[in-house]
mmCIF file of the N, C-alpha and C atoms, coordinates in Angstrom:
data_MODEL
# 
_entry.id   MODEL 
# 
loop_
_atom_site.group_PDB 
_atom_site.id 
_atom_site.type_symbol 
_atom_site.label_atom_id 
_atom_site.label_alt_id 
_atom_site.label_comp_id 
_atom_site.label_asym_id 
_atom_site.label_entity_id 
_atom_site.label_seq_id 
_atom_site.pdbx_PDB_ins_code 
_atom_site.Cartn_x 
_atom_site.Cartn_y 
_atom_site.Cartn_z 
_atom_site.occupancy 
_atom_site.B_iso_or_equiv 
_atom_site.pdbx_formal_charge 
_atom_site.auth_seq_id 
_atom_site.auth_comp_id 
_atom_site.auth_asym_id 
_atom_site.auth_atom_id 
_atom_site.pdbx_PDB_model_num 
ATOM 1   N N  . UNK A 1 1  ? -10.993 7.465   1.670   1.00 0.00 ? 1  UNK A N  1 
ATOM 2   C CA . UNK A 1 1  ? -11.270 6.049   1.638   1.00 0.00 ? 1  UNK A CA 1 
ATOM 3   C C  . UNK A 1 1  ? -9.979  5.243   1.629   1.00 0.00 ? 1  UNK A C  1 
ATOM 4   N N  . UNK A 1 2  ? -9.149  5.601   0.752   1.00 0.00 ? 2  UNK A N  1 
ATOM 5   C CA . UNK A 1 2  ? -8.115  5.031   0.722   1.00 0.00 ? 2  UNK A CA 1 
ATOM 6   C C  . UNK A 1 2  ? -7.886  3.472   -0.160  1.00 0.00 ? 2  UNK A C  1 
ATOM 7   N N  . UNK A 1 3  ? -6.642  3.339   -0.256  1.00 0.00 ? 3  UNK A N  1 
ATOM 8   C CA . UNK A 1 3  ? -5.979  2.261   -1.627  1.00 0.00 ? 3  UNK A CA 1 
ATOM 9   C C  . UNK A 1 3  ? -7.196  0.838   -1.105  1.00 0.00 ? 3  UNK A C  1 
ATOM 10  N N  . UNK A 1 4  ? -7.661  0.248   -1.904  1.00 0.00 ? 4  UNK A N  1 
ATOM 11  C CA . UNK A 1 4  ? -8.004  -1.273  -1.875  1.00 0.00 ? 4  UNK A CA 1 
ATOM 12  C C  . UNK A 1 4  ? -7.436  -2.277  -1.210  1.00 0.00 ? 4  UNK A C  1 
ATOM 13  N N  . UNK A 1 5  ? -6.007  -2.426  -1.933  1.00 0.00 ? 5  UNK A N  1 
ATOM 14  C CA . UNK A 1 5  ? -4.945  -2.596  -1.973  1.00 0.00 ? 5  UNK A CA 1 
ATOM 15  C C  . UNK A 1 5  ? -4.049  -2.820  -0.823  1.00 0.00 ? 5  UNK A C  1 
ATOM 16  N N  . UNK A 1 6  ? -4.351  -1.590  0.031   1.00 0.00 ? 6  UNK A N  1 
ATOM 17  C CA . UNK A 1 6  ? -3.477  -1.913  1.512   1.00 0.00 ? 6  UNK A CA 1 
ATOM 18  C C  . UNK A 1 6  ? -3.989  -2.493  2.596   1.00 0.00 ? 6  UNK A C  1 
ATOM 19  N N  . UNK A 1 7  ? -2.906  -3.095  3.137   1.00 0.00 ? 7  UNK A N  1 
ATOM 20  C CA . UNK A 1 7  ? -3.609  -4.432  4.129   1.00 0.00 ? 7  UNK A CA 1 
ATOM 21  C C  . UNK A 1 7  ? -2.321  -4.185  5.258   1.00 0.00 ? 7  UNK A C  1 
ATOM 22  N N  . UNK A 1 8  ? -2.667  -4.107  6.598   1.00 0.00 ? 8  UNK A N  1 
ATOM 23  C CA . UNK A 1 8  ? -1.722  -4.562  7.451   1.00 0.00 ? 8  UNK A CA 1 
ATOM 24  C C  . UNK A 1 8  ? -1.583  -5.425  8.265   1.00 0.00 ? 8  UNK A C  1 
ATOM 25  N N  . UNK A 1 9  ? -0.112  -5.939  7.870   1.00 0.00 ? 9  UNK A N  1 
ATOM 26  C CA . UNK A 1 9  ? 0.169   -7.360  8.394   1.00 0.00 ? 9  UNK A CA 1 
ATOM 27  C C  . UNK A 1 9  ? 1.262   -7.891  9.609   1.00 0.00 ? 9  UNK A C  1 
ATOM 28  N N  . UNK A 1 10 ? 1.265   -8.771  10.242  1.00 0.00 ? 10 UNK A N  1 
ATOM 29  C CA . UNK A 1 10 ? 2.737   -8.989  10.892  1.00 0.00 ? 10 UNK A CA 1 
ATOM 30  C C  . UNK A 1 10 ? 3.395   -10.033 10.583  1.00 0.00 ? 10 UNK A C  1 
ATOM 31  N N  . UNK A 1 11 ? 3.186   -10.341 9.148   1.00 0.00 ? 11 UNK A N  1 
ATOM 32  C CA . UNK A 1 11 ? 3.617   -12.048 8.761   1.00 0.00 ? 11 UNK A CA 1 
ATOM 33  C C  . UNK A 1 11 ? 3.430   -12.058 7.198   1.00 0.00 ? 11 UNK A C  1 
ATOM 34  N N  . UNK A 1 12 ? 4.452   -12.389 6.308   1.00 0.00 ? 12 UNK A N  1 
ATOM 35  C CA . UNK A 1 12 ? 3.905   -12.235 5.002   1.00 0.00 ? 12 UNK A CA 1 
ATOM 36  C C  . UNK A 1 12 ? 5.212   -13.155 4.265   1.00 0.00 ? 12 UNK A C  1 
ATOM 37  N N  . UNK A 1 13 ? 4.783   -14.055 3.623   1.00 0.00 ? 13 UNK A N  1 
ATOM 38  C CA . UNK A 1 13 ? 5.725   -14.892 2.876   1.00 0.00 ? 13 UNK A CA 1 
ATOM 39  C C  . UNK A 1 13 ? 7.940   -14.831 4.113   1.00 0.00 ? 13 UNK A C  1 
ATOM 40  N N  . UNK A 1 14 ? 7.114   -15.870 5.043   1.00 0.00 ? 14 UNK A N  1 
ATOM 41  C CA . UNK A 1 14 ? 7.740   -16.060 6.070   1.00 0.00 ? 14 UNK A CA 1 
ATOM 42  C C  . UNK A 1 14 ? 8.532   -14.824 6.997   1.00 0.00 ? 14 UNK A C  1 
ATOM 43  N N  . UNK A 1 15 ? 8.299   -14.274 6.523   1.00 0.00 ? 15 UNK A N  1 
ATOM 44  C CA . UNK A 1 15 ? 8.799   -12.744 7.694   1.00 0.00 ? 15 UNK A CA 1 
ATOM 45  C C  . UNK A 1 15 ? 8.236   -12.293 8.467   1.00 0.00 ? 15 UNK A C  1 
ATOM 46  N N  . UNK A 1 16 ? 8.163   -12.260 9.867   1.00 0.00 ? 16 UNK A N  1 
ATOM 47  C CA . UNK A 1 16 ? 7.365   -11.933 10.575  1.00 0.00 ? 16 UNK A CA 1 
ATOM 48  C C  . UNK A 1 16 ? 7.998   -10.641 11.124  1.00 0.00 ? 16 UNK A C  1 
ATOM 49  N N  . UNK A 1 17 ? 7.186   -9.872  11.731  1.00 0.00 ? 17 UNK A N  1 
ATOM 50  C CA . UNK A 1 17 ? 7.335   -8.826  12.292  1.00 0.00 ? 17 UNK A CA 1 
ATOM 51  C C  . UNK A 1 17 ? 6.175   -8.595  14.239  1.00 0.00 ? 17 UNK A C  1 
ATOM 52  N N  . UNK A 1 18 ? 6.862   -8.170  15.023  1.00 0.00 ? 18 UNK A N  1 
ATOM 53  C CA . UNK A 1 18 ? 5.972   -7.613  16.080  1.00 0.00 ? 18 UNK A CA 1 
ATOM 54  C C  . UNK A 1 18 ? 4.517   -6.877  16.020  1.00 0.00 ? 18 UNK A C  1 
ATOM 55  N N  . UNK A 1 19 ? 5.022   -5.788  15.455  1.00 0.00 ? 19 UNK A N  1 
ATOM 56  C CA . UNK A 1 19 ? 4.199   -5.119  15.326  1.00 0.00 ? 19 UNK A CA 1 
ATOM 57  C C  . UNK A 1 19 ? 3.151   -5.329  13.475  1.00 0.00 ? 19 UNK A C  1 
ATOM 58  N N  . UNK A 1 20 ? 1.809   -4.777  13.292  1.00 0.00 ? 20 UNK A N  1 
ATOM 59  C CA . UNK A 1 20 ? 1.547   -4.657  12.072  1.00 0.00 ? 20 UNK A CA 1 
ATOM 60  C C  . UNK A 1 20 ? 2.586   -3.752  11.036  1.00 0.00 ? 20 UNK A C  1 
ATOM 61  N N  . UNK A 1 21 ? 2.353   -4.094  9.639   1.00 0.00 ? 21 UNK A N  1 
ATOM 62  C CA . UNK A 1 21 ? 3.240   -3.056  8.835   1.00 0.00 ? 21 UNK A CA 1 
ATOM 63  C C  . UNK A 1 21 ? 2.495   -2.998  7.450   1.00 0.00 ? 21 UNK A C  1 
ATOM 64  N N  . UNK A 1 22 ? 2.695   -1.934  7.091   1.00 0.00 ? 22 UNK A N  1 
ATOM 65  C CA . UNK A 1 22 ? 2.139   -2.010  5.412   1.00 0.00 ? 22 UNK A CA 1 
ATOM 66  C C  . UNK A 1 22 ? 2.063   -2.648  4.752   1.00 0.00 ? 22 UNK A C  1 
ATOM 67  N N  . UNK A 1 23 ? 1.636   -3.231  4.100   1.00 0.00 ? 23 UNK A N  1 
ATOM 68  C CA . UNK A 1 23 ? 1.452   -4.666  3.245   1.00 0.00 ? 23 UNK A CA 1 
ATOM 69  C C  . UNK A 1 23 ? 0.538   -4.020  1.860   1.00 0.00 ? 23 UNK A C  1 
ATOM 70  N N  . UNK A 1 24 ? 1.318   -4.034  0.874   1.00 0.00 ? 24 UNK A N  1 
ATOM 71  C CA . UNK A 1 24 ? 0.224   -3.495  -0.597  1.00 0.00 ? 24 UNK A CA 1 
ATOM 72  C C  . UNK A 1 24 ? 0.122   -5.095  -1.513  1.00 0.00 ? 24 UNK A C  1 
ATOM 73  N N  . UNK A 1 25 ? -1.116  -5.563  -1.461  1.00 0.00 ? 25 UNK A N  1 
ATOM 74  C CA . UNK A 1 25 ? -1.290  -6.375  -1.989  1.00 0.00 ? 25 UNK A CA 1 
ATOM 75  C C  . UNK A 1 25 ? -1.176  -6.583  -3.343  1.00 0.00 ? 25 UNK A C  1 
ATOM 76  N N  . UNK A 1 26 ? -0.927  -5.008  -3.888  1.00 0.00 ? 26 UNK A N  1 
ATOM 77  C CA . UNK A 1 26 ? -0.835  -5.286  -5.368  1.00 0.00 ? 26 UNK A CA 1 
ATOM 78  C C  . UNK A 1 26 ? 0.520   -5.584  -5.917  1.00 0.00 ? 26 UNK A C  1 
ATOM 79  N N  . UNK A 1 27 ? 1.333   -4.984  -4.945  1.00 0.00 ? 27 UNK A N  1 
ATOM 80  C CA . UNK A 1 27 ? 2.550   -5.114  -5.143  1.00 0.00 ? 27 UNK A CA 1 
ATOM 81  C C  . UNK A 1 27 ? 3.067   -6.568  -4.545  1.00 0.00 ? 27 UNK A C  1 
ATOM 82  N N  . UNK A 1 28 ? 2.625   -6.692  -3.741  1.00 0.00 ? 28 UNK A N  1 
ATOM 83  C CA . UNK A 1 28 ? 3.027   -8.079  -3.121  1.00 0.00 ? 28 UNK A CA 1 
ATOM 84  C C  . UNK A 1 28 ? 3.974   -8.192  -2.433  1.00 0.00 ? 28 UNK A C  1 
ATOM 85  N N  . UNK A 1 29 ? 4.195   -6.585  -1.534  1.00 0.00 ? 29 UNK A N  1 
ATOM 86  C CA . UNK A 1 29 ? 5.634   -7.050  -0.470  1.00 0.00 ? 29 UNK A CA 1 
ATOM 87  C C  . UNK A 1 29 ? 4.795   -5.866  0.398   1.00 0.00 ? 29 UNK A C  1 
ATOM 88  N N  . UNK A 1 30 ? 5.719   -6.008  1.382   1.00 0.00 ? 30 UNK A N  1 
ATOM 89  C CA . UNK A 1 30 ? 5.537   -4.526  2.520   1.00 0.00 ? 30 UNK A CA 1 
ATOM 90  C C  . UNK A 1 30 ? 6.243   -3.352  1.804   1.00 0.00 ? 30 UNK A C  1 
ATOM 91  N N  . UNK A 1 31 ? 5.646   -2.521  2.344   1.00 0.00 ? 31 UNK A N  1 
ATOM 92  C CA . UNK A 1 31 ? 6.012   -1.099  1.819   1.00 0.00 ? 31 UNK A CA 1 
ATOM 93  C C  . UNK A 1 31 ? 6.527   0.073   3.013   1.00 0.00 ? 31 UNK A C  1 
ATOM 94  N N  . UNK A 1 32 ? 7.154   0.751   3.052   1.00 0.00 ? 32 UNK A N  1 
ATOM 95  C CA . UNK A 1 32 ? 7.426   2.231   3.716   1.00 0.00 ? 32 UNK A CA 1 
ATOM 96  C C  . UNK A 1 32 ? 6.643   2.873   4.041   1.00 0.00 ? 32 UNK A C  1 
ATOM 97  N N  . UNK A 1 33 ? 6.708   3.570   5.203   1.00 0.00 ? 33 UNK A N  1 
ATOM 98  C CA . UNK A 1 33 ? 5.493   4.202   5.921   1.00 0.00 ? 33 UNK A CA 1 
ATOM 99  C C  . UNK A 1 33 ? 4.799   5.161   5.052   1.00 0.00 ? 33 UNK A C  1 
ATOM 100 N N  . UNK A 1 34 ? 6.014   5.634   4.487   1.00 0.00 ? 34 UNK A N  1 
ATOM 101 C CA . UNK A 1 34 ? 5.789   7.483   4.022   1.00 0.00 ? 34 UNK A CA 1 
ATOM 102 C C  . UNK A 1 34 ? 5.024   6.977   2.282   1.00 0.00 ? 34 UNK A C  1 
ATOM 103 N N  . UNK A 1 35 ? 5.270   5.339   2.003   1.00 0.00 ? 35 UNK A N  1 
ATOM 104 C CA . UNK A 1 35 ? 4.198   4.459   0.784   1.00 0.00 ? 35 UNK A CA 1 
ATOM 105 C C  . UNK A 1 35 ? 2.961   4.560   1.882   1.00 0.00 ? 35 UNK A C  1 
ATOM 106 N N  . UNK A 1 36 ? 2.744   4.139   3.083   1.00 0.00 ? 36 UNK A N  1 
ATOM 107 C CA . UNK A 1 36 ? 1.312   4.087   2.829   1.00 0.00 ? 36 UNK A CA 1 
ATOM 108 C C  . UNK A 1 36 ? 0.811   5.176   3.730   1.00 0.00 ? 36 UNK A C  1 
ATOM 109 N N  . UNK A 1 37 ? 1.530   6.645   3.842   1.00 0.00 ? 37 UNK A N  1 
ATOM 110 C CA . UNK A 1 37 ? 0.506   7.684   3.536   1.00 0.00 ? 37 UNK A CA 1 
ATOM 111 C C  . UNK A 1 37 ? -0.025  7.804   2.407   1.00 0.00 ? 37 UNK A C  1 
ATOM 112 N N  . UNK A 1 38 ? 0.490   7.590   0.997   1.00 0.00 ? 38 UNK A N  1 
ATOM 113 C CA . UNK A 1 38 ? -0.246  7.547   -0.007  1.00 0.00 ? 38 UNK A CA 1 
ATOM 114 C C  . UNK A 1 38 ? -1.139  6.735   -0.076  1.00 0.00 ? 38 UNK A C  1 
ATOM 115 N N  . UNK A 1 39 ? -1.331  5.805   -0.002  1.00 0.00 ? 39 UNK A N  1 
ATOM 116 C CA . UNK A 1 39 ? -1.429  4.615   0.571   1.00 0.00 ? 39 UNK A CA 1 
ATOM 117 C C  . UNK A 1 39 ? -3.520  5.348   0.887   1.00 0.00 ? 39 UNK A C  1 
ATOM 118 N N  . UNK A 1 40 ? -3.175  5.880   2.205   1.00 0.00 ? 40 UNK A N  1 
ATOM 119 C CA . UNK A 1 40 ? -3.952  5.857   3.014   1.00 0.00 ? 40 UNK A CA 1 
ATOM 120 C C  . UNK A 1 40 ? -4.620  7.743   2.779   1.00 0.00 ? 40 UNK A C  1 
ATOM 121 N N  . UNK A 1 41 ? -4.139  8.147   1.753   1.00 0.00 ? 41 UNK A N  1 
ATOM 122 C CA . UNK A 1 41 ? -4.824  9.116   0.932   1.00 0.00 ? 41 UNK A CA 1 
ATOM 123 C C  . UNK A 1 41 ? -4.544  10.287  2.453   1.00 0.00 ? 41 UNK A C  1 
ATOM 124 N N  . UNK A 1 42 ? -3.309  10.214  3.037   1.00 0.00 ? 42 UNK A N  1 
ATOM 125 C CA . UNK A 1 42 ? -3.164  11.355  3.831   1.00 0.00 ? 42 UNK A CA 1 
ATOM 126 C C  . UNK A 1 42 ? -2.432  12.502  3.518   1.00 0.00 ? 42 UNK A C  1 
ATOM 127 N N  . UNK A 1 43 ? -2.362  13.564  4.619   1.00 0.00 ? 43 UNK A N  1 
ATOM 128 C CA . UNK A 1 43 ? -2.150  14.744  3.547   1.00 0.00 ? 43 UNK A CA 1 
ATOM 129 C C  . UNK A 1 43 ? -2.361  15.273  2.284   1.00 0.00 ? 43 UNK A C  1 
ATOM 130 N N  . UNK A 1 44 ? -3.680  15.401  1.797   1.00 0.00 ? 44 UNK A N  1 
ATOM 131 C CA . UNK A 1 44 ? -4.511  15.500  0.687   1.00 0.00 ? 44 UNK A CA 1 
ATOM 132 C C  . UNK A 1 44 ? -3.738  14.599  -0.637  1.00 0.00 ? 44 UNK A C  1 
ATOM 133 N N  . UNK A 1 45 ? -3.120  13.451  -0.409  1.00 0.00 ? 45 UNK A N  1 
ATOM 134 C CA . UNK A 1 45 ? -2.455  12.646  -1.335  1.00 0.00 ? 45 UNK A CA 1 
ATOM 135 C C  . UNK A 1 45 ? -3.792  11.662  -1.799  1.00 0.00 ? 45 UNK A C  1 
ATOM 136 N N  . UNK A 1 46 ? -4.201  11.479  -3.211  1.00 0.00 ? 46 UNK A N  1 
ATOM 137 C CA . UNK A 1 46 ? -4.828  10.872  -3.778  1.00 0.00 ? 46 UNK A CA 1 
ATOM 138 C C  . UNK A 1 46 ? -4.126  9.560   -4.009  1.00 0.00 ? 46 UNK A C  1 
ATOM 139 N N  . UNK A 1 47 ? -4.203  8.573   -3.895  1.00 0.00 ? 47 UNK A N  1 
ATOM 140 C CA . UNK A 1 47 ? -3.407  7.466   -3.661  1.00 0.00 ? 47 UNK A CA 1 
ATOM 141 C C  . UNK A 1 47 ? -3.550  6.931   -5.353  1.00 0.00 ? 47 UNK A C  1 
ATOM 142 N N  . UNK A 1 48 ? -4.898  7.437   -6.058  1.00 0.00 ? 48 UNK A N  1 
ATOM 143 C CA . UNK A 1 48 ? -5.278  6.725   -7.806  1.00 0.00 ? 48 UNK A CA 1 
ATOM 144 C C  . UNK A 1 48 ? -4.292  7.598   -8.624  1.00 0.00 ? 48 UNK A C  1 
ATOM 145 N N  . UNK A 1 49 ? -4.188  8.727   -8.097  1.00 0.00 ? 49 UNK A N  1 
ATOM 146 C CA . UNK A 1 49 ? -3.333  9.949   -9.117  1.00 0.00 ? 49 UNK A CA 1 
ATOM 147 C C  . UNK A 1 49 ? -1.753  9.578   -8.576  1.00 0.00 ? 49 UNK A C  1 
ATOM 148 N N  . UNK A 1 50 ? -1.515  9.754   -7.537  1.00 0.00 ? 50 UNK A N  1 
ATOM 149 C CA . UNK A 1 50 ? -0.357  10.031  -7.021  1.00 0.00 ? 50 UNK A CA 1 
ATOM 150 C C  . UNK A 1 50 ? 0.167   8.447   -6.662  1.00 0.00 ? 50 UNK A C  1 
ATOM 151 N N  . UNK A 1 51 ? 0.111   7.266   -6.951  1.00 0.00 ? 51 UNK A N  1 
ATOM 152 C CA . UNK A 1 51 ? 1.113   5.673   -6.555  1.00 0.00 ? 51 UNK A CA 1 
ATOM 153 C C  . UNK A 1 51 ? 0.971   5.336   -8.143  1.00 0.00 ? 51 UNK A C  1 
ATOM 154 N N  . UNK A 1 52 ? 2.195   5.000   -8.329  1.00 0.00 ? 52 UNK A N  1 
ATOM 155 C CA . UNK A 1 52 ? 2.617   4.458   -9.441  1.00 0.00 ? 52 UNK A CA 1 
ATOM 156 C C  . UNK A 1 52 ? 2.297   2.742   -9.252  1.00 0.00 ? 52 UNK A C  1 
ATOM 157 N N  . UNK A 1 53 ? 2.236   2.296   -8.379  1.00 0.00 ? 53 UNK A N  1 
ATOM 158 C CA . UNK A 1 53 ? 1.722   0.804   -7.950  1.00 0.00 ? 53 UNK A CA 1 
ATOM 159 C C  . UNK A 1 53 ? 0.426   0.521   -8.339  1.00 0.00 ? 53 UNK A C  1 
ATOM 160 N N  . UNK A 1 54 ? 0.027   1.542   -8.031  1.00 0.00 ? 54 UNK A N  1 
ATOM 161 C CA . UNK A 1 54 ? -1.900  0.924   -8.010  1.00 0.00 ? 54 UNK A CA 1 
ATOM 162 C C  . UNK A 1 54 ? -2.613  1.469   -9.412  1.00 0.00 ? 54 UNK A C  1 
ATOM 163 N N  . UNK A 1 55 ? -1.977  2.810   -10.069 1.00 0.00 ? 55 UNK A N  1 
ATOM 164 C CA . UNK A 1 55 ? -2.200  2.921   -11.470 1.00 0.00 ? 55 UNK A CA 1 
ATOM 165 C C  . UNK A 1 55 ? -1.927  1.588   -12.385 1.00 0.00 ? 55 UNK A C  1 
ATOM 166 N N  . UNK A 1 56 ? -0.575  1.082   -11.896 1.00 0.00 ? 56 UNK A N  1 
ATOM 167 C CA . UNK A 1 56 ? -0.024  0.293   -13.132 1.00 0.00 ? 56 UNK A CA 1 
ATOM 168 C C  . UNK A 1 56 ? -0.674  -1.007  -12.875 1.00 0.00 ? 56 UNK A C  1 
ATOM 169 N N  . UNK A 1 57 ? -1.343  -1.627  -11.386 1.00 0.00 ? 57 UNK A N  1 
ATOM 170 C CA . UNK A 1 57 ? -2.292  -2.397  -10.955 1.00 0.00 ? 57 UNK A CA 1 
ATOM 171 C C  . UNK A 1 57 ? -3.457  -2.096  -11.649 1.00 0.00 ? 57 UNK A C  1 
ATOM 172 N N  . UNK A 1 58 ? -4.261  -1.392  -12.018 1.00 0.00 ? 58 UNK A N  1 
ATOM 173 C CA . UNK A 1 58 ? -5.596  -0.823  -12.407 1.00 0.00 ? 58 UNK A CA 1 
ATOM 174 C C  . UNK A 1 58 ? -5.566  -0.563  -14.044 1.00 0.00 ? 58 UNK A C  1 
ATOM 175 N N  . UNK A 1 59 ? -4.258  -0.661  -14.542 1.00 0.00 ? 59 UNK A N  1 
ATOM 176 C CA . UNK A 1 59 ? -4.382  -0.471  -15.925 1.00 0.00 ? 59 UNK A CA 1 
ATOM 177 C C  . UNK A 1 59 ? -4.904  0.993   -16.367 1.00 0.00 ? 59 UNK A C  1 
ATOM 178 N N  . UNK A 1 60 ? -5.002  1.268   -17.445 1.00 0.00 ? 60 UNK A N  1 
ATOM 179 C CA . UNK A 1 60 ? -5.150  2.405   -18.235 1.00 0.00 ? 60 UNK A CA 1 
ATOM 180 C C  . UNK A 1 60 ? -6.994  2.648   -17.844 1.00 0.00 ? 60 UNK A C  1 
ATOM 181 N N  . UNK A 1 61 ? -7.162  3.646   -17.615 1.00 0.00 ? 61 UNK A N  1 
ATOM 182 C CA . UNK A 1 61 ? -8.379  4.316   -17.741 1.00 0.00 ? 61 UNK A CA 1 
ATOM 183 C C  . UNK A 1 61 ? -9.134  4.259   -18.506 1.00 0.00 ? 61 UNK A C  1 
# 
């Protein structure tokens, strides 16, 4: 299913870009590709266990 959280964008608090790019809304900037394989729960990466972004977004269990 993958993060809530990720959104891709080509424009985000005046920076534009060509192409789309990672965008984690929780964090509130663009992120690195190899962020949103986690991101995007690829290579059996759990994005709730394994991102320190979206745990500390989601608070304690």
């Amino acid at each position: 299913m993958g993060c809530p959280y990720l959104d891709y964008r080509s424009e985000a608090d005046g920076t534009e870009f060509d192409a789309e790019r990672a965008y984690c809304e929780a964090a509130g900037r663009f992120v690195q590709p190899m962020r949103a394989d986690i991101c995007t729960d690829r290579h059996d990466i759990d994005h709730a266990e394994h991102c320190e972004i979206y745990r500390e977004h989601e608070g304690p269990e």
